[in-house]
C-alpha positions as CSV (number, residue, x, y, z in Angstrom):
1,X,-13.2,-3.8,3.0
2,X,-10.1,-1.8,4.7
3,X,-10.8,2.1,5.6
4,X,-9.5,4.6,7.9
5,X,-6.2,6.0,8.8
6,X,-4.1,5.1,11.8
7,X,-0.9,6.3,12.8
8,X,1.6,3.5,14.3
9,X,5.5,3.5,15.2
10,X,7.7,0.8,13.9
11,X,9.6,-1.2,16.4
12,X,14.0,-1.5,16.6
13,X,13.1,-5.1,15.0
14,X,11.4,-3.0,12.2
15,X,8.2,-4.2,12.7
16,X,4.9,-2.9,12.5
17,X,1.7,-3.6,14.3
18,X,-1.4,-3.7,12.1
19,X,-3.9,-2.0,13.4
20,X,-6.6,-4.8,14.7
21,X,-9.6,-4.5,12.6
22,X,-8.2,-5.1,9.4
23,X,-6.2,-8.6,10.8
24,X,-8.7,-10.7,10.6
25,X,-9.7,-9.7,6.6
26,X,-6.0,-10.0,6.2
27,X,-5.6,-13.5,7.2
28,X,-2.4,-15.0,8.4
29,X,-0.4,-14.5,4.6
30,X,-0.4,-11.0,3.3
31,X,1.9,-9.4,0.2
32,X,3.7,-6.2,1.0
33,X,5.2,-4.4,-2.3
34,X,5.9,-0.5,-3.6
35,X,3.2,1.4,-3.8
36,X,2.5,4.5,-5.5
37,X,3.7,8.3,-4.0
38,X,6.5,6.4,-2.3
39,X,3.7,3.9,-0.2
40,X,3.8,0.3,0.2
41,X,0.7,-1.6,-0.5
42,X,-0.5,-4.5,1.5
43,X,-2.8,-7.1,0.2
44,X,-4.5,-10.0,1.4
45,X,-3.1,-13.0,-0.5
46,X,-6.4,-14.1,-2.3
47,X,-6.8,-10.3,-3.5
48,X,-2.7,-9.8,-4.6
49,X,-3.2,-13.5,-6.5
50,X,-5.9,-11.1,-8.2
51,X,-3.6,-7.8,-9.2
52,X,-1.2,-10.3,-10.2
53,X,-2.9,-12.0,-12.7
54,X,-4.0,-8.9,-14.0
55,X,-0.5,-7.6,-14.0
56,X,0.8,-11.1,-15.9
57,X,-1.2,-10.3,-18.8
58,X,-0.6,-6.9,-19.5
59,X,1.8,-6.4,-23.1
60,X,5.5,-6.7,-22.4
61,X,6.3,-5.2,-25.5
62,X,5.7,-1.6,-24.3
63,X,8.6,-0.3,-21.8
64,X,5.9,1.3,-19.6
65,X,3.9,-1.3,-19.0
66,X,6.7,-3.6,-18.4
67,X,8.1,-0.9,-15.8
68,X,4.9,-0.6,-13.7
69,X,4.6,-4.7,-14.0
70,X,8.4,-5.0,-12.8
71,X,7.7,-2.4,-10.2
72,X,4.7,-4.6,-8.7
73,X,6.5,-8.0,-8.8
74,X,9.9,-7.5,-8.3
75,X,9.5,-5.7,-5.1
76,X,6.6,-8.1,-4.0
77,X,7.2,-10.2,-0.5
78,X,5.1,-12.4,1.1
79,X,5.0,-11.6,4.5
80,X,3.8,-13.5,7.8
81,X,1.5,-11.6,10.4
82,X,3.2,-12.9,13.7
83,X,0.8,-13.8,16.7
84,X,0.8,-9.9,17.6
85,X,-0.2,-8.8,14.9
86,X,2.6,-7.8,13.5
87,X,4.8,-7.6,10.2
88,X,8.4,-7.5,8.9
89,X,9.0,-4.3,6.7
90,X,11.9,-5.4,4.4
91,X,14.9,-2.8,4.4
92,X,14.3,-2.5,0.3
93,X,10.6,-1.7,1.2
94,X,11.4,0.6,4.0
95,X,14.3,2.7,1.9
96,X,11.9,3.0,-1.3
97,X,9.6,4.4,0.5
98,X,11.4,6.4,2.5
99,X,9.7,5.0,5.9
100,X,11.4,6.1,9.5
101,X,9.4,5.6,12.6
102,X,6.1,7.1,12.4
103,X,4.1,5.9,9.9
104,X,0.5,5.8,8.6
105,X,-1.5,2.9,7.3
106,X,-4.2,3.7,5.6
107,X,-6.9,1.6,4.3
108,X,-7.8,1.9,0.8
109,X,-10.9,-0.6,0.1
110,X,-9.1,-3.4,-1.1
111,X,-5.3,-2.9,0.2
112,X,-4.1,-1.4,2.8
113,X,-1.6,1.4,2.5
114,X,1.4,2.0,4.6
115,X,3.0,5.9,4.1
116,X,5.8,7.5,6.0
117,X,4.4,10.1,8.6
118,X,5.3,13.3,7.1
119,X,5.3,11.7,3.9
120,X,1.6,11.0,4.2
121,X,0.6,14.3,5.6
122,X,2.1,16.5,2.7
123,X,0.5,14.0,0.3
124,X,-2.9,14.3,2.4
125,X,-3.0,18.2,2.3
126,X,-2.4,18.6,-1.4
127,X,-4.9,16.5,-2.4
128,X,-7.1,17.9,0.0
129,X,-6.4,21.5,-1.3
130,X,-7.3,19.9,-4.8
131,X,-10.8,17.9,-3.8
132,X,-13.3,20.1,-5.9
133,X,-11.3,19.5,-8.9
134,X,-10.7,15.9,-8.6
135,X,-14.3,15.6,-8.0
136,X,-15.2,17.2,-11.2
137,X,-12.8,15.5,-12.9
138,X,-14.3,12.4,-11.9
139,X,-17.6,13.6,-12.4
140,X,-17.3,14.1,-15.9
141,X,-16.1,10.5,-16.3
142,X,-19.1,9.7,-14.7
143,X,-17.1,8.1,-11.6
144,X,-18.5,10.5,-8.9
C-alpha cells in the first residue's frame, strides 16, 4: 500500500528518484502513464496488468469511454527502476503533465502519483478548502 507525499527534484538526465519505501512494493518493472489533474500515475506491473484488463473490456462504441481507454494505454510505458532507484520520465509524459523540476509523488493506495510542484499544491489547497463537502458527498453514498 503506497501513502504519503514527498517532494523530489528531477535530475538533467530527467530522472527521478523514488522515494525508498515504496521500491520494494514497486518491484524492478513499473508502468508510468497520464494521470488525472495533469499527474502521471505509476503502477506496479502486477497491479497495471489489473487496470488494464479492466480498461480492455470497457464498450468501444461510446466516444467517452474509448477516450479515457486511449488516454490510459496509449500514453502507457513500461519503465525500469535503475539500481538507484530511479526512473526515466518520458518527454511526452513530462510535457502532458506539465512537470519542471520540483515535483511531488504522492502515494495513492494502489499507484503512486507523480504531480508538478506548484501544480500539486494548488490542486492540494482546493480540495482542502472543499473537504467537508466531499465528505458529505461521500457520506451519502455511503463511502465515508
Amino acid at each position: 500500500m503506497f501513502l504519503g507525499e514527498y517532494k523530489h527534484s528531477i535530475d538533467t538526465k530527467k530522472r527521478l528518484s523514488v522515494p525508498s519505501k515504496f521500491r520494494r512494493e514497486l518491484g524492478g518493472s513499473v508502468v508510468l502513464t497520464r494521470g488525472l489533474d495533469l499527474s502521471l500515475f505509476l503502477y506496479p506491473r502486477e497491479e497495471w496488468e489489473r487496470i488494464a484488463q479492466k480498461l480492455s473490456t470497457l464498450p468501444a462504441g461510446q466516444a467517452t469511454t474509448r477516450g479515457f481507454v486511449r488516454l490510459m494505454l496509449a500514453g502507457a510505458e513500461e519503465i525500469a527502476l535503475d539500481a538507484l532507484g530511479r526512473i526515466l520520465i518520458p518527454e511526452h509524459l513530462k510535457t502532458y503533465a506539465r512537470i519542471h523540476q520540483q515535483v511531488v509523488i504522492t502515494g495513492v493506495y494502489n499507484r503512486l502519483e507523480i504531480w508538478d510542484e506548484q501544480l500539486w499544491n494548488g490542486y492540494k489547497k482546493k480540495v482542502e478548502k472543499d473537504a467537508d463537502m466531499l465528505a458529505e458527498k461521500l457520506g451519502e453514498i455511503g463511502a465515508f
